[in-house]
Backbone as numpy.savetxt, mean C-alpha at the origin, in Angstrom:
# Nx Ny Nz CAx CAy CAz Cx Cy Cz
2.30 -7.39 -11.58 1.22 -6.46 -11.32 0.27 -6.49 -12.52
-0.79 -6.70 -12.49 -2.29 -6.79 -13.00 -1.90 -5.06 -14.09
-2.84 -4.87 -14.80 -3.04 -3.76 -15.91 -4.17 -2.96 -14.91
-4.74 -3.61 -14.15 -5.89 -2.96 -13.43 -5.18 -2.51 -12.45
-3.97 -3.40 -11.24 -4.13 -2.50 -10.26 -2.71 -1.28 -11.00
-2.21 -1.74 -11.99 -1.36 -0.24 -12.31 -2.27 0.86 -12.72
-3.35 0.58 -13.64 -4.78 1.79 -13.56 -5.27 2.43 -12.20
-5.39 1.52 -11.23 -5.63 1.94 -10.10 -4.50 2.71 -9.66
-3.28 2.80 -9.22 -2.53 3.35 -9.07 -2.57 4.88 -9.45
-1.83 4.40 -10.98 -2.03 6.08 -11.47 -2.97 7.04 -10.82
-4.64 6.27 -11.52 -5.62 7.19 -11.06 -5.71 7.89 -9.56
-5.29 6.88 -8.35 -4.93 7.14 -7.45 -4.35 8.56 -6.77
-2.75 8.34 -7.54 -1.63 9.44 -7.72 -2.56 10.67 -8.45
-3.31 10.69 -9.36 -3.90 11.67 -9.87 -4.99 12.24 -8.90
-5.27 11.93 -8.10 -6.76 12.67 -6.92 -7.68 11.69 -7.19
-7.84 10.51 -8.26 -9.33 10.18 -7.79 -9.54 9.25 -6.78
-10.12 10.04 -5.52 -10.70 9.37 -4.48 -11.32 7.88 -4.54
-11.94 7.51 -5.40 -12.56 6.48 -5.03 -11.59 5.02 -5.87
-10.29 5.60 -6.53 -9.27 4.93 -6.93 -8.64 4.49 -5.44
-8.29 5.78 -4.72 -7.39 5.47 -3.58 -8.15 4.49 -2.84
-9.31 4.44 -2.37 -10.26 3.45 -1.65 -10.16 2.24 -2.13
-10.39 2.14 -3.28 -10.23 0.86 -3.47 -9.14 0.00 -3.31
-7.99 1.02 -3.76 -6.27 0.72 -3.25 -6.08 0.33 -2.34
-6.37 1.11 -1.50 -6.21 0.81 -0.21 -7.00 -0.65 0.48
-7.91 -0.80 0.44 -8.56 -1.72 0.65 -7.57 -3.09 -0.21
-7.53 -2.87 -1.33 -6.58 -4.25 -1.78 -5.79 -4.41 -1.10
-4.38 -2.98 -1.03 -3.30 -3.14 -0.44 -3.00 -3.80 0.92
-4.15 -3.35 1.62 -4.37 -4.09 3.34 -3.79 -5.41 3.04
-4.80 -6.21 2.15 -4.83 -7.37 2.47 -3.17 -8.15 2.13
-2.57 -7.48 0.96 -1.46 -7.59 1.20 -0.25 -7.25 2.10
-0.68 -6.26 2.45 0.03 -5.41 3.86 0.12 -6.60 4.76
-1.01 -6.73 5.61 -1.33 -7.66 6.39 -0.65 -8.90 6.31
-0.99 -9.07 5.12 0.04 -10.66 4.87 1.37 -10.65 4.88
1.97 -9.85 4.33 3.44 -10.12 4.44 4.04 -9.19 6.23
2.60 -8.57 6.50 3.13 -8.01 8.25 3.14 -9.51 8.92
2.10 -10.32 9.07 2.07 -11.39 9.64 3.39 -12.44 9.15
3.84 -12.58 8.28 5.32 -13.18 8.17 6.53 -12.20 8.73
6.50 -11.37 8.97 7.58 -9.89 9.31 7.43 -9.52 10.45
6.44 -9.66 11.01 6.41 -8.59 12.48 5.56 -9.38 13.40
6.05 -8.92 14.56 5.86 -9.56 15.74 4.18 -9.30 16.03
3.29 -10.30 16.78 1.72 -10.62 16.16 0.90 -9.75 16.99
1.69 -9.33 18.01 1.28 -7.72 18.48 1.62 -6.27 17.59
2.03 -6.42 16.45 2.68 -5.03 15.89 1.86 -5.51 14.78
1.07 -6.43 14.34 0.50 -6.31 13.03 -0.51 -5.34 12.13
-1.13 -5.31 13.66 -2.42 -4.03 13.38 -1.67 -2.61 12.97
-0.78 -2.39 13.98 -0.51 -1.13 13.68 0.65 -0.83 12.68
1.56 -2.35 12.22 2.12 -1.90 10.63 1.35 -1.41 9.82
-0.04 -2.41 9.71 -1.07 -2.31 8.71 -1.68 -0.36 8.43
-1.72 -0.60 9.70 -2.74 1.17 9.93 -1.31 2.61 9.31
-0.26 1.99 9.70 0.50 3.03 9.62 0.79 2.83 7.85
1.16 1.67 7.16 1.21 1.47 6.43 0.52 2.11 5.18
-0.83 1.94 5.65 -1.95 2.75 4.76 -1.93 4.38 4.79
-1.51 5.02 6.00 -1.32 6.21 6.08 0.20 7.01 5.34
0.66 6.15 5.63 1.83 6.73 4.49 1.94 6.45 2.82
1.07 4.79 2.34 0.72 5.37 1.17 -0.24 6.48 0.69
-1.37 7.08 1.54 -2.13 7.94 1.36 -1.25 9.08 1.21
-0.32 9.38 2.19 0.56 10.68 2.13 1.46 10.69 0.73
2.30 9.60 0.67 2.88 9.39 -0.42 2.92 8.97 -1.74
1.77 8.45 -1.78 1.39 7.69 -3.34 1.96 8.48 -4.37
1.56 9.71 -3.78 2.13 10.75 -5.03 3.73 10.75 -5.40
4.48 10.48 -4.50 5.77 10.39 -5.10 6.55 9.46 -5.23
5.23 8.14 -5.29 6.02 6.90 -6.16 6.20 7.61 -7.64
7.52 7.15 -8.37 7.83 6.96 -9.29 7.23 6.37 -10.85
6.95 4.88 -10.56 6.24 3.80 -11.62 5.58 2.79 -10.41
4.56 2.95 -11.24 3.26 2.00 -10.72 3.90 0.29 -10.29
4.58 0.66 -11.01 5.15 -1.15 -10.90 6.19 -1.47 -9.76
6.48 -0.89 -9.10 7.34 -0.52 -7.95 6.44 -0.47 -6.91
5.14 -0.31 -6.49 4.13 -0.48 -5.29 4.20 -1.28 -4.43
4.96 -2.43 -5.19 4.25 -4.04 -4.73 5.84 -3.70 -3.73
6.78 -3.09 -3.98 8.27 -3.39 -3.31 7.97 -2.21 -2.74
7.56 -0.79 -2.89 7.45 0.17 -1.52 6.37 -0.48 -0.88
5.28 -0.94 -0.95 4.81 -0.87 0.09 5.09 -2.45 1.23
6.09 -3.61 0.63 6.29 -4.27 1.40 7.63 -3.47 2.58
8.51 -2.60 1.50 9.52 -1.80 2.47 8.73 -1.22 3.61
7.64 -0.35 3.14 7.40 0.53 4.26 6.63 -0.28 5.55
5.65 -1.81 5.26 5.71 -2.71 6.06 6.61 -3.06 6.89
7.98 -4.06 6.42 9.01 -3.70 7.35 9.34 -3.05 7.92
9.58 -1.35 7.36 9.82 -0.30 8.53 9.21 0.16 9.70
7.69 -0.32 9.27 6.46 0.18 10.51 6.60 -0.95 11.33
């Protein structure tokens, strides 16, 4: 993980809005990618969508920034 997207992170977890946007927007594209190796090519859209909605809910109670890259491929799999 980059020094930038762990900055992003934090700031994120802390309220600033236009941290989470940008997050999010990165994270997709990784989302997406490892949904398209994982899930069936009708369920991709909506890992992706659900995906993003539960880091929005949860960001806050990740732990360490450096752990993102492994919750958010878990919570991919699960969606």
């Amino acid at each position: 993980m980059t020094a930038d997207r762990h900055d992003l992170i934090l700031r994120a977890q802390t309220g600033d809005g236009a941290a989470l946007g940008r997050l999010l927007a990165e994270c997709q594209i990784d989302a997406r990618r490892y949904a398209m190796r994982h899930c069936a090519t009708s369920e991709i859209d909506d890992a992706v969508q659900e995906t993003l909605l539960i880091v929005v809910r949860r960001l806050h109670a990740l732990r360490t920034a450096p752990a993102f890259a492994g919750w958010l491929f878990t919570v991919v799999r699960r969606e």
